[in-house]
N, CA, C and O atoms as CSV, one atom per row, in Angstrom:
chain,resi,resn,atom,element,x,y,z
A,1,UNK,N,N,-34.744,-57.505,15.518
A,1,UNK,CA,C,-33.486,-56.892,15.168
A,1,UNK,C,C,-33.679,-55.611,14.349
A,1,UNK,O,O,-32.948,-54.656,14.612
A,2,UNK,N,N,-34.484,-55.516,13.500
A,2,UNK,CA,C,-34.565,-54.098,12.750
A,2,UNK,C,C,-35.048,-52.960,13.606
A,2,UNK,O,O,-34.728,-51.778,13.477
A,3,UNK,N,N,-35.995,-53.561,14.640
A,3,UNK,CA,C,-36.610,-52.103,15.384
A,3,UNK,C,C,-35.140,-51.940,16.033
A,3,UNK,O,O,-34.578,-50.874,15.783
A,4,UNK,N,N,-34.594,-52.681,16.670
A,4,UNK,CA,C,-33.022,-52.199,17.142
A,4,UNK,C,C,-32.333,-51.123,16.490
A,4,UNK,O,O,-31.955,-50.094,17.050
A,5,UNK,N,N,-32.102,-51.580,14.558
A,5,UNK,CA,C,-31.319,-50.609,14.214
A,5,UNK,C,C,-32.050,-49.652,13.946
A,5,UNK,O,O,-31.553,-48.610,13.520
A,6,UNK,N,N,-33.752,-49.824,14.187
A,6,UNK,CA,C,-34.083,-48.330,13.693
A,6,UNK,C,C,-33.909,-47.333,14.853
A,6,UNK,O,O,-34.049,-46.128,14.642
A,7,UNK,N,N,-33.572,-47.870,16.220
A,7,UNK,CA,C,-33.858,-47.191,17.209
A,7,UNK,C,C,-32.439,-46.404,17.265
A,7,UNK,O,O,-32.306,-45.183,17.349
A,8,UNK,N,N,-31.643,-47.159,17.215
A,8,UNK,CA,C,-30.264,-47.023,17.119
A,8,UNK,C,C,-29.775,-45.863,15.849
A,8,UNK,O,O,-28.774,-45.146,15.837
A,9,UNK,N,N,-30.770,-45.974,14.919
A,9,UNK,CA,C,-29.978,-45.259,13.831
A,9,UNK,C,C,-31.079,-43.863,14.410
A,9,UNK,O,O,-30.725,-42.706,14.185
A,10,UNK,N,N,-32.001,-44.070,14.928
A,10,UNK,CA,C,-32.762,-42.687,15.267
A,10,UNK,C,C,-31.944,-41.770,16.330
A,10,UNK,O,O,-32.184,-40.580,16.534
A,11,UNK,N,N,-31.002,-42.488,16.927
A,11,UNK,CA,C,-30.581,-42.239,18.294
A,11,UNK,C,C,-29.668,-41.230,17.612
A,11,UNK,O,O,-29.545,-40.094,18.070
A,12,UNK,N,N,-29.062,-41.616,16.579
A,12,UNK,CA,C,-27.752,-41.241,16.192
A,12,UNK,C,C,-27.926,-40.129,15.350
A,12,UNK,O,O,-26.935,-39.399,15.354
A,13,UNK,N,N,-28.798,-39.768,14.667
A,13,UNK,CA,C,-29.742,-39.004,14.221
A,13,UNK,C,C,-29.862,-37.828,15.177
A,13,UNK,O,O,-29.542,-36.664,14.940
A,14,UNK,N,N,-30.347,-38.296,16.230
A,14,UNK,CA,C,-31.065,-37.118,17.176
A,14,UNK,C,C,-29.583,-36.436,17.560
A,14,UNK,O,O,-29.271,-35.266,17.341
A,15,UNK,N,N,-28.823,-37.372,18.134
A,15,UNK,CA,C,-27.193,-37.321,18.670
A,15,UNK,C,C,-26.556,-36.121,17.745
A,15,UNK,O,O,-26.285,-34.965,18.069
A,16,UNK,N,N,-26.405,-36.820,16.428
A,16,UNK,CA,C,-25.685,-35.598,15.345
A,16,UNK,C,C,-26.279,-34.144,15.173
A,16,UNK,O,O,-25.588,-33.187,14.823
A,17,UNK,N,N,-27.660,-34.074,15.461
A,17,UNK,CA,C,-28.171,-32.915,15.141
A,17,UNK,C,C,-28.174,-31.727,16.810
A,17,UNK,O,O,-28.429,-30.533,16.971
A,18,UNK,N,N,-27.832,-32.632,17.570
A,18,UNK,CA,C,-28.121,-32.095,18.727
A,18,UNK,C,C,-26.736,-31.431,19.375
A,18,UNK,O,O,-26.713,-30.444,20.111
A,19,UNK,N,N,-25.457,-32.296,18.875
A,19,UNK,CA,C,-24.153,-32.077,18.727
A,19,UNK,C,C,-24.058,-30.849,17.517
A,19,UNK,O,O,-23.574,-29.856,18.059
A,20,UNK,N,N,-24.337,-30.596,16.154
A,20,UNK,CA,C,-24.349,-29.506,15.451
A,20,UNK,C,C,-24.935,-28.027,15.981
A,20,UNK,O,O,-24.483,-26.888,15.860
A,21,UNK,N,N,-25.860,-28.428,16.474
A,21,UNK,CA,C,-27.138,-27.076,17.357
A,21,UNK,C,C,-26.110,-26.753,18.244
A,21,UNK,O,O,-25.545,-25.673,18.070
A,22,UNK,N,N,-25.727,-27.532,19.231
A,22,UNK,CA,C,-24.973,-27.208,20.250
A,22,UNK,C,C,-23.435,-26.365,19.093
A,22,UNK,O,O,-23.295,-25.143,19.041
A,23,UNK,N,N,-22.813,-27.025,18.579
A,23,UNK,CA,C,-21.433,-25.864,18.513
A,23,UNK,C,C,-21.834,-24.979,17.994
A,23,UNK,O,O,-21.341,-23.927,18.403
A,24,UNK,N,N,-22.819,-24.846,16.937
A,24,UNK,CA,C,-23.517,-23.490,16.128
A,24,UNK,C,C,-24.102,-22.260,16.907
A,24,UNK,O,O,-24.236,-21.076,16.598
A,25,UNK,N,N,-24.542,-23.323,18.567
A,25,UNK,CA,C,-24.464,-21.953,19.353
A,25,UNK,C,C,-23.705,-21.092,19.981
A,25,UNK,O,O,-23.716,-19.873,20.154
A,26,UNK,N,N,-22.790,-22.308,20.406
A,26,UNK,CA,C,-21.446,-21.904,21.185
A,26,UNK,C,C,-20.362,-21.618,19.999
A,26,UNK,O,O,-19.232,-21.689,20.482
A,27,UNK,N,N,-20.338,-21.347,18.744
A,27,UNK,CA,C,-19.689,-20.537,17.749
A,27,UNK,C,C,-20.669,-19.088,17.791
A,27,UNK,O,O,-20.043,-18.044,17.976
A,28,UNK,N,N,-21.539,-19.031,17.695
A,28,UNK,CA,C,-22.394,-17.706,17.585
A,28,UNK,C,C,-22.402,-16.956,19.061
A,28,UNK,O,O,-22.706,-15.764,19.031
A,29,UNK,N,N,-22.134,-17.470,20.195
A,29,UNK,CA,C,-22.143,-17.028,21.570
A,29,UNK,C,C,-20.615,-16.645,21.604
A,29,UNK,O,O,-20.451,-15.542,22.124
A,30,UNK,N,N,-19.319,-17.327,21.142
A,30,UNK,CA,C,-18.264,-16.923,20.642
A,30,UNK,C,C,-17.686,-15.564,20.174
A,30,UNK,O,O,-16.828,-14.753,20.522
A,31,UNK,N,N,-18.711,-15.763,19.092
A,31,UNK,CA,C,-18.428,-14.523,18.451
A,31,UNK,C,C,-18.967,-13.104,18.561
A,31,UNK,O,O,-18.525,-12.050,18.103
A,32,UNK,N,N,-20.519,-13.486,19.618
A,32,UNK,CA,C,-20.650,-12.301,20.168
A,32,UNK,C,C,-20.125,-11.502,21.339
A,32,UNK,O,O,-19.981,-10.280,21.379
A,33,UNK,N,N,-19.821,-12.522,22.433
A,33,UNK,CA,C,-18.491,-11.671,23.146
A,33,UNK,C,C,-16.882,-11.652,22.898
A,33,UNK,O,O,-16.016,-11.399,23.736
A,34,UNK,N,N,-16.742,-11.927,21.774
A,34,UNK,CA,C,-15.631,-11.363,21.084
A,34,UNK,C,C,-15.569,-10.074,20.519
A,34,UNK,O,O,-14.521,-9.536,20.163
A,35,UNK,N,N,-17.115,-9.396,20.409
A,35,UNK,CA,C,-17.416,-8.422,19.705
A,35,UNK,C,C,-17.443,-7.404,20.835
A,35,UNK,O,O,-17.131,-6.225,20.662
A,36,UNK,N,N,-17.871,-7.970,22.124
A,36,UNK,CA,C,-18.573,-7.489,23.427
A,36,UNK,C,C,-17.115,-6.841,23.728
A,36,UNK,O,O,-16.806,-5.650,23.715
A,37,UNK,N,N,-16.415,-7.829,23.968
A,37,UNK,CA,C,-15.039,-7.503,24.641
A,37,UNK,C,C,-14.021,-6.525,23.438
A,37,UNK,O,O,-13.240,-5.657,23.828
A,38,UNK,N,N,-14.200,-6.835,22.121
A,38,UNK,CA,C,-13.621,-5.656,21.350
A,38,UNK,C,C,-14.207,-4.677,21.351
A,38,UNK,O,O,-13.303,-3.982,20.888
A,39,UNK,N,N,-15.424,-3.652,21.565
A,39,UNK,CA,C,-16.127,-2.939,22.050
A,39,UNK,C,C,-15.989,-2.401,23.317
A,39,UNK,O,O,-16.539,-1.352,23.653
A,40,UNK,N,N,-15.181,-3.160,24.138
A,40,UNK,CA,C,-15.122,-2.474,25.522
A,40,UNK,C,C,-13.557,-2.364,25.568
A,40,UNK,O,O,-12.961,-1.904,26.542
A,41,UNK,N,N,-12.950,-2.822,24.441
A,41,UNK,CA,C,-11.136,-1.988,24.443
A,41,UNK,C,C,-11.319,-1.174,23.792
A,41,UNK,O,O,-10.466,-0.294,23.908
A,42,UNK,N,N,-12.196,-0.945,22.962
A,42,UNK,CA,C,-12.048,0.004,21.655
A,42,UNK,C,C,-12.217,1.002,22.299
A,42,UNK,O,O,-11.654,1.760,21.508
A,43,UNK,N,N,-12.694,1.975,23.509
A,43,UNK,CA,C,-12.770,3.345,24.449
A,43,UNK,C,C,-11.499,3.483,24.550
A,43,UNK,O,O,-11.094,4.501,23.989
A,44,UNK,N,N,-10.356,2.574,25.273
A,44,UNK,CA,C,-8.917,2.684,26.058
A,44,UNK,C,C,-8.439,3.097,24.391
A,44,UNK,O,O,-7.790,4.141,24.319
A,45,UNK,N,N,-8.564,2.752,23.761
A,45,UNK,CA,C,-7.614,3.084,22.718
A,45,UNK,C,C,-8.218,4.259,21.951
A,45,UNK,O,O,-8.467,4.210,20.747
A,46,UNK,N,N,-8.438,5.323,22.736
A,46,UNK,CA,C,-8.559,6.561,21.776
A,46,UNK,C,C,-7.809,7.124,20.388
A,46,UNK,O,O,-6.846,7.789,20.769
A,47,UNK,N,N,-7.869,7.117,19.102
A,47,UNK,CA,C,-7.089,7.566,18.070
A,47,UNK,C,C,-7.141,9.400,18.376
A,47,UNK,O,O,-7.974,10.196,18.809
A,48,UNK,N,N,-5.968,9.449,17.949
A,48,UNK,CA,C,-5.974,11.183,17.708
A,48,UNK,C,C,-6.606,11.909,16.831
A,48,UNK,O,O,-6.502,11.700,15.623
A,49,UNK,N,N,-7.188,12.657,17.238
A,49,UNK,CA,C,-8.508,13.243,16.196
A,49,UNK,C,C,-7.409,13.871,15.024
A,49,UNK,O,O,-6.319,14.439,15.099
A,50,UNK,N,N,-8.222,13.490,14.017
A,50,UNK,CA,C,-7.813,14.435,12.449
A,50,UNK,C,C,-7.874,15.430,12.398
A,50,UNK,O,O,-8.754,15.767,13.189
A,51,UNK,N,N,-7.388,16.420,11.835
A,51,UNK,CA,C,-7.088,17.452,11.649
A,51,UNK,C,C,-7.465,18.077,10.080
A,51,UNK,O,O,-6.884,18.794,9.266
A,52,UNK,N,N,-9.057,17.222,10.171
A,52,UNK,CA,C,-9.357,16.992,8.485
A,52,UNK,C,C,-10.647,17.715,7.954
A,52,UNK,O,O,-11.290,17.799,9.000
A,53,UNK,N,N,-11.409,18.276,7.000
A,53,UNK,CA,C,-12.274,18.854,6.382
A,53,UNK,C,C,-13.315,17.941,7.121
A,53,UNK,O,O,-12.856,16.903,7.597
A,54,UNK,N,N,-14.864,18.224,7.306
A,54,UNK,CA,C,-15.654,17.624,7.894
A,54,UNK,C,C,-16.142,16.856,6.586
A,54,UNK,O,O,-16.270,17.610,5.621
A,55,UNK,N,N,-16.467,15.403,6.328
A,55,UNK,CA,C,-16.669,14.655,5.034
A,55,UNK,C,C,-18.114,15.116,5.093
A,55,UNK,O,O,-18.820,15.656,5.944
A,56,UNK,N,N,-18.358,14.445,3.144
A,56,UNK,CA,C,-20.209,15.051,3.380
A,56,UNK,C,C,-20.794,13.703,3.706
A,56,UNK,O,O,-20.181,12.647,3.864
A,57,UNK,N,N,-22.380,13.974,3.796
A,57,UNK,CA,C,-22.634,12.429,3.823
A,57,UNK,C,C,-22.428,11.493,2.961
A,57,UNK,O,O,-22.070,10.374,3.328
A,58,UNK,N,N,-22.610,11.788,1.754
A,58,UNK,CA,C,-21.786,10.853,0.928
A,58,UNK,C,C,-20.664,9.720,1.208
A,58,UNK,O,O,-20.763,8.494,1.180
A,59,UNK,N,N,-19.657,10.489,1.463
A,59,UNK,CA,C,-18.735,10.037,1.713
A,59,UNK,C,C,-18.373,9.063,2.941
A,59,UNK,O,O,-17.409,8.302,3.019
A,60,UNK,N,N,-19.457,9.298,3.939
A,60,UNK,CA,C,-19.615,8.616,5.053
A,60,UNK,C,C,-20.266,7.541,4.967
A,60,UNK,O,O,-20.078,6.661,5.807
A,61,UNK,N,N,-21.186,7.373,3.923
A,61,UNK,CA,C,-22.187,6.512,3.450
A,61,UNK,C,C,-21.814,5.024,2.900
A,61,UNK,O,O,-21.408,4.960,1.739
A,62,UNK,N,N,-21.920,3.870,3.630
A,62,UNK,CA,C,-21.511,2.787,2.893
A,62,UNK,C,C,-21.915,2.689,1.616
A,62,UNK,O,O,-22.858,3.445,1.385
A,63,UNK,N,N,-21.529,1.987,0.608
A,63,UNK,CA,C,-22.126,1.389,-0.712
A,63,UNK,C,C,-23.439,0.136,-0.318
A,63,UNK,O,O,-23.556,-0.640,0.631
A,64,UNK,N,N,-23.997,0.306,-1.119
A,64,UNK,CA,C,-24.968,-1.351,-0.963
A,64,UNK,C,C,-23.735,-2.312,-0.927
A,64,UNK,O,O,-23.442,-3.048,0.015
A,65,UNK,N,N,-22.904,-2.151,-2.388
A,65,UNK,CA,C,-22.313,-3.653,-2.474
A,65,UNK,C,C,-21.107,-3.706,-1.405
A,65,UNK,O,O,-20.590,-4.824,-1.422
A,66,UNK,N,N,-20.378,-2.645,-0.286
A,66,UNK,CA,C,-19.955,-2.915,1.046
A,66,UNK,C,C,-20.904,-3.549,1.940
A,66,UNK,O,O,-20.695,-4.564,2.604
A,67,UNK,N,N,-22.124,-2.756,1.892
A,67,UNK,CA,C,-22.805,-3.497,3.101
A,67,UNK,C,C,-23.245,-4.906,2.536
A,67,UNK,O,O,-23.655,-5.721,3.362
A,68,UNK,N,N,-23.204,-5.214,1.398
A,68,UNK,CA,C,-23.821,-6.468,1.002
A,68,UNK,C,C,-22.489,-7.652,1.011
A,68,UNK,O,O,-22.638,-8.860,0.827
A,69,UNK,N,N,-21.615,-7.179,1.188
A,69,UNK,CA,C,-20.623,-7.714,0.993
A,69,UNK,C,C,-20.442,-8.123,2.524
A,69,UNK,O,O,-20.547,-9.328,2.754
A,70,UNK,N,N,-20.230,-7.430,3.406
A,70,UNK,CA,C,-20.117,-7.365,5.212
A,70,UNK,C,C,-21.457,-8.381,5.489
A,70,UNK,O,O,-21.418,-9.322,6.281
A,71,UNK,N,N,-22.504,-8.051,4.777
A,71,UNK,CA,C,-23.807,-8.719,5.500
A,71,UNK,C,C,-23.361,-10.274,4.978
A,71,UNK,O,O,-23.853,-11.222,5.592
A,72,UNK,N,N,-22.526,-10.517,3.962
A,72,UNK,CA,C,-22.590,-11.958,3.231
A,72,UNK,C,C,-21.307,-12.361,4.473
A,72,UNK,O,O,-21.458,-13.520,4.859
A,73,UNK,N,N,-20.334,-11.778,5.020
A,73,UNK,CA,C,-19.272,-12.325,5.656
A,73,UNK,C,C,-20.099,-12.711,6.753
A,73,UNK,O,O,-20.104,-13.933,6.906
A,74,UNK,N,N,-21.020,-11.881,7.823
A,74,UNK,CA,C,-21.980,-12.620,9.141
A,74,UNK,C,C,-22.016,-13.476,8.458
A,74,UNK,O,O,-21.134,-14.311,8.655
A,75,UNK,N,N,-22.969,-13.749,7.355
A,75,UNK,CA,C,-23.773,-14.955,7.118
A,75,UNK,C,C,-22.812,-16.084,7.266
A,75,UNK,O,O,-22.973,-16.928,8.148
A,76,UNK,N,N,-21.542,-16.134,6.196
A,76,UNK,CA,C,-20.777,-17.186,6.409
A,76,UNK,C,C,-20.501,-17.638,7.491
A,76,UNK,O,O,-20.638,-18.834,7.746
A,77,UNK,N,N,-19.906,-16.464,8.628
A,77,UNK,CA,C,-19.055,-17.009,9.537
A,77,UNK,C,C,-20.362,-17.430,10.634
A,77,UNK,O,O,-19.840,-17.343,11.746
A,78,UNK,N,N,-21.532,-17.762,10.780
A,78,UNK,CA,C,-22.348,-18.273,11.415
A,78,UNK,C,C,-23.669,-17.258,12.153
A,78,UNK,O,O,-24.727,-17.630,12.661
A,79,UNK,N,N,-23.111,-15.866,11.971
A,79,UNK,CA,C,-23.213,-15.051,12.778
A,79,UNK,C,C,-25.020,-14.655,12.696
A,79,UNK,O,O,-25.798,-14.532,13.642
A,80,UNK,N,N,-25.247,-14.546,11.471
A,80,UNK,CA,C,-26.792,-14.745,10.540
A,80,UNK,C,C,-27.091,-15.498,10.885
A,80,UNK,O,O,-26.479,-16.239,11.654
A,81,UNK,N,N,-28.054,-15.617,10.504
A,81,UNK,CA,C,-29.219,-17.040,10.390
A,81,UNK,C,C,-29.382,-16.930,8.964
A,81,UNK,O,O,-28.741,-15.981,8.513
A,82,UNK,N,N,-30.107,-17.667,7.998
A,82,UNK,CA,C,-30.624,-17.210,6.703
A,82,UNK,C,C,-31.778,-16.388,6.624
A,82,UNK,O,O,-31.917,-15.617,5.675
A,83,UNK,N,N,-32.609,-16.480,7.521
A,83,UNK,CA,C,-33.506,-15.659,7.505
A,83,UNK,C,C,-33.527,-14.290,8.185
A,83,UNK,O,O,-34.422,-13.452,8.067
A,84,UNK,N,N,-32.303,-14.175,8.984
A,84,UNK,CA,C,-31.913,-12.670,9.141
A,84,UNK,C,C,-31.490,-11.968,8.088
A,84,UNK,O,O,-31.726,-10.777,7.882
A,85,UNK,N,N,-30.611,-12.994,7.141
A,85,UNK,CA,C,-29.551,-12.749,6.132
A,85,UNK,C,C,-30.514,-12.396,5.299
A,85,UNK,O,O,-30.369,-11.180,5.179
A,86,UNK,N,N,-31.222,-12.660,4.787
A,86,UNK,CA,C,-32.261,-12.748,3.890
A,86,UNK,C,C,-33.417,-11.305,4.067
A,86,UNK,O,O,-34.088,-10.789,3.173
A,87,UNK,N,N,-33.352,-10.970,5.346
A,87,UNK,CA,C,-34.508,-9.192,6.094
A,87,UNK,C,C,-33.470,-8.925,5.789
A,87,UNK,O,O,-33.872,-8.267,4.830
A,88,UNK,N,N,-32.346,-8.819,5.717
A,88,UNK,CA,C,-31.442,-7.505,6.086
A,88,UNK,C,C,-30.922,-7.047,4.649
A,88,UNK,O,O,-30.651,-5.918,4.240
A,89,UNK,N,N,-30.864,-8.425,3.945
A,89,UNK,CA,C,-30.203,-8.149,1.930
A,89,UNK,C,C,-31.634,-7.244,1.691
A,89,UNK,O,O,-31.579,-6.448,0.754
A,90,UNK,N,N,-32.617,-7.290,2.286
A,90,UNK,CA,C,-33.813,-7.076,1.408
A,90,UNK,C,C,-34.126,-5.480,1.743
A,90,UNK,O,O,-34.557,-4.682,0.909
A,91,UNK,N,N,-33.861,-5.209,2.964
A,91,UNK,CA,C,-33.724,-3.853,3.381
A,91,UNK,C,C,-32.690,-3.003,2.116
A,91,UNK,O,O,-32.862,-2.030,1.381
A,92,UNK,N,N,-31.290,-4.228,2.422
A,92,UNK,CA,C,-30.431,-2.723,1.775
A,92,UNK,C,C,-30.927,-2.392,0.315
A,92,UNK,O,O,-31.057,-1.206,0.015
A,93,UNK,N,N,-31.296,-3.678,-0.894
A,93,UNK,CA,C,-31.635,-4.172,-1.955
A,93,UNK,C,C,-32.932,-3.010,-2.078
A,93,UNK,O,O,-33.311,-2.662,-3.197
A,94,UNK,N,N,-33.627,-2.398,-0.710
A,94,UNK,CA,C,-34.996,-1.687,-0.949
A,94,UNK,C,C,-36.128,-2.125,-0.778
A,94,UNK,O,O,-37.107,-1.418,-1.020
C-alpha cells in the first residue's frame, strides 16, 4: 500500500508541474502574438506628424528607473524568465 501512494502522489506531482509549464507557455505564447498582432495594426493607424522642434537625445532617452520599471512589469506578467530579468536589470544597472 505505501508504494501505491508513493506512486500516486509522484503521479500528481509530475501532473501539477506539467499542467503549470503548460499554461506558463501558453500565457507567454499569448502574449507574444498579442504583441505580433498590435505591431501589425500599429502601420494602419498612422498619427499625424507634429509640427514640433526636433527633441535632443536626452529627451528621447528613457530613464534607468522607466526602463527598470517596464523591465519589472515583463517580469511580472510572465513575459521574463528570471534569468532574462536578471541580464537585462544588469545591463541597464551597467
Amino acid at each position: 500500500m505505501p508504494r501505491l501512494l508513493r506512486t500516486v502522489a509522484r503521479t500528481a506531482v509530475i501532473a501539477g508541474t506539467a499542467t503549470t509549464v503548460s499554461n506558463r507557455v501558453s500565457r507567454r505564447q499569448g502574449n507574444r502574438w498579442a504583441k505580433q498582432e498590435a505591431s501589425q495594426e500599429a502601420p494602419q493607424e498612422a498619427p499625424e506628424p507634429e509640427q514640433a522642434e526636433d527633441p535632443s537625445p536626452a529627451d528621447t532617452t528613457p530613464s534607468k528607473l522607466d526602463m527598470l520599471s517596464q523591465l519589472g512589469e515583463l517580469h511580472a506578467n510572465g513575459t521574463l524568465t528570471d534569468e532574462e530579468f536578471a541580464a537585462e536589470k544588469a545591463k541597464i544597472l551597467g
